[in-house]
VODRENTOR-699284 format. One record per residue (C-alpha): x negated, y, z negated; residue in one letter. Coordinates in steps of 0.05 Angstrom, whole numbers, plus 5000, padded with zeros to 4 digits. Example, Ala and Ser with C-alpha at 12.3 -4.5 7.8 and 13.67 -1.06 7.14 Angstrom:
BEGIN
475449104844A
472749794857S
END
This chain:
BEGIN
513854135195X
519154445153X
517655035098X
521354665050X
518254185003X
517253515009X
521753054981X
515552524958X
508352764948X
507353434942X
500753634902X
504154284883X
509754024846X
509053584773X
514753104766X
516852904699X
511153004663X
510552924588X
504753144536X
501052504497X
499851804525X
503551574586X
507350884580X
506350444650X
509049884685X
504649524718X
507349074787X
503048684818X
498748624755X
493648014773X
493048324835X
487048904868X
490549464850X
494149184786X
487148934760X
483549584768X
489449944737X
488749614673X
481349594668X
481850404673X
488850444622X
483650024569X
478350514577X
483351064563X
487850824503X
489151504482X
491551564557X
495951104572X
499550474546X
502349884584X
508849684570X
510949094620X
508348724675X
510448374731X
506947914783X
507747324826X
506046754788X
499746544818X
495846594768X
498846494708X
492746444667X
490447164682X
498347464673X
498547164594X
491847444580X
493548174612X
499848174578X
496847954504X
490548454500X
496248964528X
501648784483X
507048934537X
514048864510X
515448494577X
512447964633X
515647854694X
513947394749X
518247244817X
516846524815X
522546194767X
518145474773X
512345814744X
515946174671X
514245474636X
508045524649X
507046194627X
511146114569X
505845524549X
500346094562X
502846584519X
504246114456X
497045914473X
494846644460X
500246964414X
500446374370X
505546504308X
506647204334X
512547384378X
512847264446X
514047824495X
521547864536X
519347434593X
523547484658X
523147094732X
525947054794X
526647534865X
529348094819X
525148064761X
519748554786X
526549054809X
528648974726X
522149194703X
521049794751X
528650084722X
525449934643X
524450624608X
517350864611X
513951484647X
510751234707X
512450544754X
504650294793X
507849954843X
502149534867X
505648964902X
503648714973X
508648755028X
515948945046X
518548524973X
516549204939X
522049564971X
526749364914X
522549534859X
520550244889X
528550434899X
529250234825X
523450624794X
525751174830X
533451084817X
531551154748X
527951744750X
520251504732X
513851694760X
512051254818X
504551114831X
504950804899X
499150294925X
505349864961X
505850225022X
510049735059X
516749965018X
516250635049X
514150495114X
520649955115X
525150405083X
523151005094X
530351415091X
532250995039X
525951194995X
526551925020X
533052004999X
532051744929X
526052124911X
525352784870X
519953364890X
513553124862X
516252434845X
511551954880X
503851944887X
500651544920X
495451064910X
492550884982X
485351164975X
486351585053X
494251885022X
490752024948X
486252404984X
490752785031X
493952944967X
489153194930X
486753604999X
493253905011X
492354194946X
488454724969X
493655095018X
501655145032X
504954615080X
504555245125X
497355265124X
496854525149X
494754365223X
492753605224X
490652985181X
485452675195X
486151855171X
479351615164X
479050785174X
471650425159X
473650035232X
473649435183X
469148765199X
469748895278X
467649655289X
464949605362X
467549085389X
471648895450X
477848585449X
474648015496X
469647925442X
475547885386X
478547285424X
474346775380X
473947155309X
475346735250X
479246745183X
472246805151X
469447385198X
476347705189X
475747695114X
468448005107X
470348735103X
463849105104X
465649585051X
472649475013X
474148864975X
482348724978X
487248184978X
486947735048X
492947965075X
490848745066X
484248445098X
486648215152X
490448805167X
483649285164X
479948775218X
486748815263X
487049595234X
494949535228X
493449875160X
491950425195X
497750445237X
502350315174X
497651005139X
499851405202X
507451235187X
506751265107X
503552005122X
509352155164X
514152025106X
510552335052X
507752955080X
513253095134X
507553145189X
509353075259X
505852435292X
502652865345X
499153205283X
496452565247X
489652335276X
485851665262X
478351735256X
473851165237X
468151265188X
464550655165X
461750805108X
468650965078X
466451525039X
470752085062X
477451815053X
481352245090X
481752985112X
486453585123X
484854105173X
488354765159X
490455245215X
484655875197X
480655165231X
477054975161X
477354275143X
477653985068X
474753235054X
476152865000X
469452374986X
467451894934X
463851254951X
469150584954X
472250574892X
480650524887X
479450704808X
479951404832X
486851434869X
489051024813X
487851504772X
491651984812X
496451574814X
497651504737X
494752044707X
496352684757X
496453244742X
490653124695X
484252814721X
481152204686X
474052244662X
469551694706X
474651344738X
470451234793X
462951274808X
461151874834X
455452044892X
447752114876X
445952754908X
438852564910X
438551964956X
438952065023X
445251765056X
448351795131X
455351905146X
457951715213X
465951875248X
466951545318X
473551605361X
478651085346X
477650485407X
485250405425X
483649795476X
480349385424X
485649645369X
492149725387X
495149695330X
495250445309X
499150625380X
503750175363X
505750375295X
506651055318X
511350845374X
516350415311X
514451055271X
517951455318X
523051005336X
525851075265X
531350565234X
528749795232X
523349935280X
517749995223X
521749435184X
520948915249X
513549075264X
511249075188X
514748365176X
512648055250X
505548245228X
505747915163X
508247265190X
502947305241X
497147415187X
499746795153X
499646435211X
491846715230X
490046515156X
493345805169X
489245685229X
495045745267X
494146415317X
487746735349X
486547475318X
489047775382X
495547355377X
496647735307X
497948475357X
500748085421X
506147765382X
506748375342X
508048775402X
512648225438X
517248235378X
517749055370X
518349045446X
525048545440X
528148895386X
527649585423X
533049955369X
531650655356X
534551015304X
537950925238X
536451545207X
539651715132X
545651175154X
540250605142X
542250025094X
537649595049X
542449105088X
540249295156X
532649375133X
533748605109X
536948285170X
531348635211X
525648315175X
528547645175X
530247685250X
522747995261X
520347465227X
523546795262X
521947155323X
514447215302X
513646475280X
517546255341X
512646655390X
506846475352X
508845705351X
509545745430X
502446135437X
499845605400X
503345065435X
500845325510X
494245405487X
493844695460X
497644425520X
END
């Protein structure tokens, strides 16, 4: 680890930031993340303002409603078939008054994140958000960070856009690494410590994993997230992606990062410094907190998120990370490592293979065996700063034929 700082979070340094309320776009607005964020920018009006949204188009009916009690200048959604409808839902609500600039299609999102305002919440699921995050920070806004994918599959790309103090991030175990790292100099540093709850299948084998369901995959014990992010804390491939994402942001060796699982998901991640202290960053599971961060830093925001009762008794458990059972975090160290298109190929094999385990149409272990058959093929190291947006693109959509081919033929031999 370098003395220099960090090109992306650094807790020490205050990008861009300007007295009175903070303007936000919100992506990924009728989603976990995007929900929360404007329950907590309506609690604190004097705060913050929201000034566009953008979303899928899957539920239109919740986008119109965000976007009139908001009253965004502009609505985005990536589905063109779906802007009649929400054109419909807005006259609905807005009646005689004006209508706000309404945009759709692949790039709408990518428009928005480029629109002036102070801060970008990218909160977006999966490797689409890559566009958007090179935007926001192209154009010099704050980005709040919950979609982790972008960095993980463009990593040099994202590093080389981004200002000192320019991103924060959202994910509740990198909001508090930031907030932890606060408390010394990047020299001080020895380890992070990820904490993971061991999602819906702490203690198992992976012979007793063979069976699991869509419905057993989706009861996470403690967190309550989008299926796809679900998925990927029973198959704990969102840890592996945290172990790269820390990597990038902090400029911490992989040797250095350390998984530990914690199922009560109250400590949400930890730094251990070198005079062999160790700072923890708790609250119980609540993302209105890194949100906050995420918006709002430097400043803190006044009961964003519950806080602990001191007086009742609680238990709080850490257990060594089962590698056997959960391969997933290995894995993503090895693509982390690798550099270039590796991360790009194993974060869009896995989510074709969590579509197909929603669909019915993989076991759960076929999710990391397919995973690890597809990284294994493509086999490229490096990349480095000469990585395109082009080469990150032509990986994915190699990664991900390969995936559904190799998950068709699992499928296929086990039927047969």
């Amino acid at each position: 680890m370098s003395d220099r700082p960090s090109p992306l979070a650094d807790p020490h340094i205050t990008f861009d930031v300007s007295e009175g309320r903070r303007d936000i776009v919100v992506l990924g607005s009728t989603g976990s993340i995007g929900t929360q964020a404007i329950d907590l920018v309506l609690r604190n009006p004097d705060r913050f303002r929201v000034t566009a949204l953008a979303a899928s188009g899957g539920r239109i009916g919740l986008l119109a409603e965000q976007a009139h009690r908001l009253k965004v200048a502009a609505v985005a959604v990536a589905r063109e078939e779906a802007l009649p409808e929400l054109r419909e839902a807005l006259k609905a609500l807005y009646g005689s008054e004006p209508l706000p600039e309404l945009l759709a299609g692949p790039d709408a999102a990518t428009q928005l994140a480029a629109s002036p305002c102070h801060t970008v919440l990218n909160g977006i699921t999966g490797s689409i958000g890559l566009a958007p995050t090179l935007a926001a920070l192209e154009a010099g806004r704050t980005l709040a960070l919950a979609n982790k994918e972008s960095l993980i599959v463009g990593g040099p790309l994202v590093k080389g856009l981004a200002k000192p103090g320019q991103i924060i991030p959202v994910d509740s175990e990198h909001a508090a690494l930031f907030q932890a790292l606060a408390a010394g100099t990047r020299a001080d540093v020895r380890k992070l410590v990820v904490t993971a709850s061991g999602g819906p299948f702490r203690g198992r084998t992976r012979e007793q994993l063979a069976d699991v369901t869509r419905e057993d995959a989706l009861a996470h014990p403690t967190w309550a997230m989008g299926p796809v992010i679900t998925v990927n804390s029973a198959t704990l491939v969102n840890k592996g992606l945290e172990v790269i994402e820390a990597h990038l942001l902090y400029d911490i060796p992989f040797d250095r990062i350390e998984v530990v699982v914690h199922p009560q998901s109250y400590v949400h991640s930890m730094v251990e410094f070198t005079d062999g202290s160790t700072l923890a960053q708790a609250t119980p599971p609540d993302m209105g907190g890194p949100i906050a961060i995420g918006i709002g830093w430097p400043e803190r925001v006044p009961d964003a998120a519950p806080a602990f009762d001191w007086s009742t008794a609680s238990t709080w458990e850490f257990f060594p990370l089962d590698t056997e059972a959960f391969p997933s975090v290995g894995l993503a160290r090895h693509v982390g490592e690798l550099g270039g298109t590796a991360p790009a190929v194993f974060n869009a094999a896995n989510e074709e293979c969590v579509e197909a385990f929603l669909a019915g149409r993989l076991p759960f272990n076929g999710i990391m065996d397919t995973v690890t058959a597809v990284v294994t093929e493509h086999g490229k190291p490096g990349g480095g700063t000469s990585l395109t947006v082009s080469d990150v693109l032509e990986a994915e959509t190699w990664a991900r034929a390969r995936a559904r081919e190799l998950a068709a033929k699992a499928t296929a031999e086990a039927r047969a």
